[in-house]
C-alpha positions in Angstrom: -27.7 68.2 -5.5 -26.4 68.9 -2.6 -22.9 67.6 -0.6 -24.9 65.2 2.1 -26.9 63.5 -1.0 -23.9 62.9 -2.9 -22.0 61.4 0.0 -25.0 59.0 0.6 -24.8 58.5 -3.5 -21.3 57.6 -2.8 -21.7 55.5 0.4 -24.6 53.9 -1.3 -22.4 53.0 -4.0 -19.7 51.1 -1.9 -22.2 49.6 0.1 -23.4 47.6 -3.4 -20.2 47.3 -4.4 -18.6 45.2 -0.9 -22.1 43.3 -0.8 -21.6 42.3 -4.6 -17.7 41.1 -3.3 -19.0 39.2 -0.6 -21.1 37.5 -2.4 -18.6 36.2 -5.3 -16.5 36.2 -2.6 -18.6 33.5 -0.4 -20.0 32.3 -4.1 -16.2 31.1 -4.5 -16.0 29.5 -1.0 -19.5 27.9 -1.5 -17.7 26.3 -5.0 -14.6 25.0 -3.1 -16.9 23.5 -0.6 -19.0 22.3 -3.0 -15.7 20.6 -5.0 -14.1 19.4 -2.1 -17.9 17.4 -0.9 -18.1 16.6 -4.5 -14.4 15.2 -4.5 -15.0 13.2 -1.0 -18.2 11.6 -2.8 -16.2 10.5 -5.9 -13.6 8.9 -3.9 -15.9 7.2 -1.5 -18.2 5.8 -4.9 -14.8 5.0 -6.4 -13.8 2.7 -2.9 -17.0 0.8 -2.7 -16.6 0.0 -6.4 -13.2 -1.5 -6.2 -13.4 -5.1 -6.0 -14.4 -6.7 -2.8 -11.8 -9.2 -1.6 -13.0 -12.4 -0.9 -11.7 -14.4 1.5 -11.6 -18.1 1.8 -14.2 -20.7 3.5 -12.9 -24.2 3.3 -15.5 -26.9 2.4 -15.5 -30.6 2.7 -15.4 -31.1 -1.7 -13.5 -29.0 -4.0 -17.0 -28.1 -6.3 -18.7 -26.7 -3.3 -15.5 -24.2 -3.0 -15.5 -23.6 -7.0 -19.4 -22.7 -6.6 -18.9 -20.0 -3.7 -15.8 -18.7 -4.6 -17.9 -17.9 -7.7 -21.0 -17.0 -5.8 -19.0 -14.4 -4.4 -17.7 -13.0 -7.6 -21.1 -12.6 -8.8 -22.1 -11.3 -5.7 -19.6 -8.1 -5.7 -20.5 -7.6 -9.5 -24.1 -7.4 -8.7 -23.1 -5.1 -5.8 -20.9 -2.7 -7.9 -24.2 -3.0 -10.7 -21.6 -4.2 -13.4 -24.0 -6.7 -15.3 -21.1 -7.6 -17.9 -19.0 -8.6 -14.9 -21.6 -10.9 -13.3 -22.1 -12.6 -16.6 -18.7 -13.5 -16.4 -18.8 -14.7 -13.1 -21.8 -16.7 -14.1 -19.9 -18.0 -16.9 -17.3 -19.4 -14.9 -19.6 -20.8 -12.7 -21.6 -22.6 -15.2 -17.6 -23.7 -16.2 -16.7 -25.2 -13.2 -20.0 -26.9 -12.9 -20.5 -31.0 -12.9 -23.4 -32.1 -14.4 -24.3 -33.4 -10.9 -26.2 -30.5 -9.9 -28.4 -29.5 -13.0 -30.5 -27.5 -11.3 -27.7 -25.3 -9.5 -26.3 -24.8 -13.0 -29.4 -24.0 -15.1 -29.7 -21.3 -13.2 -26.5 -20.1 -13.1 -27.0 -20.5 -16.9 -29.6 -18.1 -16.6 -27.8 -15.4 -15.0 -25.2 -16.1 -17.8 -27.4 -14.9 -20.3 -28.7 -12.0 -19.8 -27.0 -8.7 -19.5 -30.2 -6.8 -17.3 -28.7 -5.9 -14.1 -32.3 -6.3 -12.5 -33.2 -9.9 -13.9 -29.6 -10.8 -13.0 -30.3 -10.1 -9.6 -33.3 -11.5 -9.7 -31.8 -15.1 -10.6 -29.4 -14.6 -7.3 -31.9 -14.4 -5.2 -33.2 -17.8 -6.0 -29.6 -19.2 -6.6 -29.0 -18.2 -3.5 -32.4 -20.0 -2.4 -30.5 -23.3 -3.7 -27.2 -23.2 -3.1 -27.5 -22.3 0.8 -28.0 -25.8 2.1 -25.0 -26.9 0.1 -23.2 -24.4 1.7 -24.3 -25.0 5.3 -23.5 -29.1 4.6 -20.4 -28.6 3.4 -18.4 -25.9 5.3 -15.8 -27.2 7.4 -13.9 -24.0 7.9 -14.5 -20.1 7.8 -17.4 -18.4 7.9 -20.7 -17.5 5.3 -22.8 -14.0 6.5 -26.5 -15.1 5.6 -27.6 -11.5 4.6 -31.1 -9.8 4.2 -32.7 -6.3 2.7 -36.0 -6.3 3.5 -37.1 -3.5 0.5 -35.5 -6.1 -2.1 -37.7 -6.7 -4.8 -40.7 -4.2 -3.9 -40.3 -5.0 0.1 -40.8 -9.1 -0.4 -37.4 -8.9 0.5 -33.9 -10.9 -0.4 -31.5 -12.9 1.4 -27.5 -13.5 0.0 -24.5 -15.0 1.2 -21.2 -13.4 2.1 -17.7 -14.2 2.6 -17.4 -10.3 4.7 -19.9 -9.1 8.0 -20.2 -5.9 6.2 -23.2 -5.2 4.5 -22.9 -4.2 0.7 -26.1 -5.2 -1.0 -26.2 -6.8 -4.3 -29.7 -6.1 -4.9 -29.5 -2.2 -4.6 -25.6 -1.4 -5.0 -24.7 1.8 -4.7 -28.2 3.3 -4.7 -28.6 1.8 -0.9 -25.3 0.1 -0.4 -25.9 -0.6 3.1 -29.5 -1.7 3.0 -29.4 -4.7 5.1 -28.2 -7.2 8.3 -27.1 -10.1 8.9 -29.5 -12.7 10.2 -27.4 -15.3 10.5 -23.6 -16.6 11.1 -22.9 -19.8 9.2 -19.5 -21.4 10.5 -17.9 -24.5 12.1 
């Protein structure tokens, strides 16, 4: 072998060796940008699942408050798809309950029962179906976001009620959180 071979040998050598650094070297960098994206998505999953505040529309009879001050809670259960939480919010709906609206609480009955996330919000949709005009009577204060998604339940779409503008959609939750618009502003 001659000198000029070995030197290229050599050269070749550290040329492998700095490309094999540089790439567990932007490997690494890749990782913490990876961690700190996964980290941001955490923390943003872990904010939409805390629970939604709900804020206060006054009605003209104490039941109609009782009914959406629960309507809400099952709302944001559905929202953060926590099944065992909207069948307690169902429960305590069907609780609070007078046997004056049977219909209102057979359903909410329903949604009591059953611990599948999907049937659950299947029921809201058509609670939601029946309590609106109660609502819209009855309001004397605040305001109700009538809410739609129009790829809710294979694209027939689905309406809901909410105490908030902002759209978090208790049909989807987190897989399309935003899915939605309000159609209309209920308020007096």
């Amino acid at each position: 072998m001659n000198l000029k071979t070995v030197k290229m040998m050599k050269h070749n050598r550290y040329v492998v060796i700095i490309a094999i650094a540089s790439m567990a070297l932007t490997s690494c960098g890749e990782k913490k940008n990876q961690n700190a994206e996964a980290k941001a998505i955490t923390k943003i999953q872990e904010e939409e699942k805390q629970p939604t505040l709900i804020a206060d529309a006054s009605f003209s009879d104490e039941m109609t408050g009782k009914i959406f001050h629960n309507y809400q809670q099952i709302r944001s259960a559905l929202t953060n798809s926590d099944a065992s939480e909207a069948v307690k919010a169902s429960e305590n709906l069907v609780e609070g309950l007078s046997e004056g609206s049977p219909e209102i609480k057979s359903m909410a009955l329903a949604m009591a029962k059953t611990d599948d996330i999907e049937k659950q919000r299947e029921l809201f949709s058509q609670f939601t179906q029946k309590v609106e005009p109660l609502f819209k009577e009855s309001i004397t204060e605040g305001a109700i976001y009538k809410q739609f998604c129009p790829m809710a339940f294979n694209n027939k779409g689905g309406y809901w009620l909410s105490d908030v503008s902002e759209i978090k959609n208790p049909y989807y939750g987190e897989k399309m959180l935003k899915c939605g618009k309000v159609t209309e502003t209920i308020e007096k």
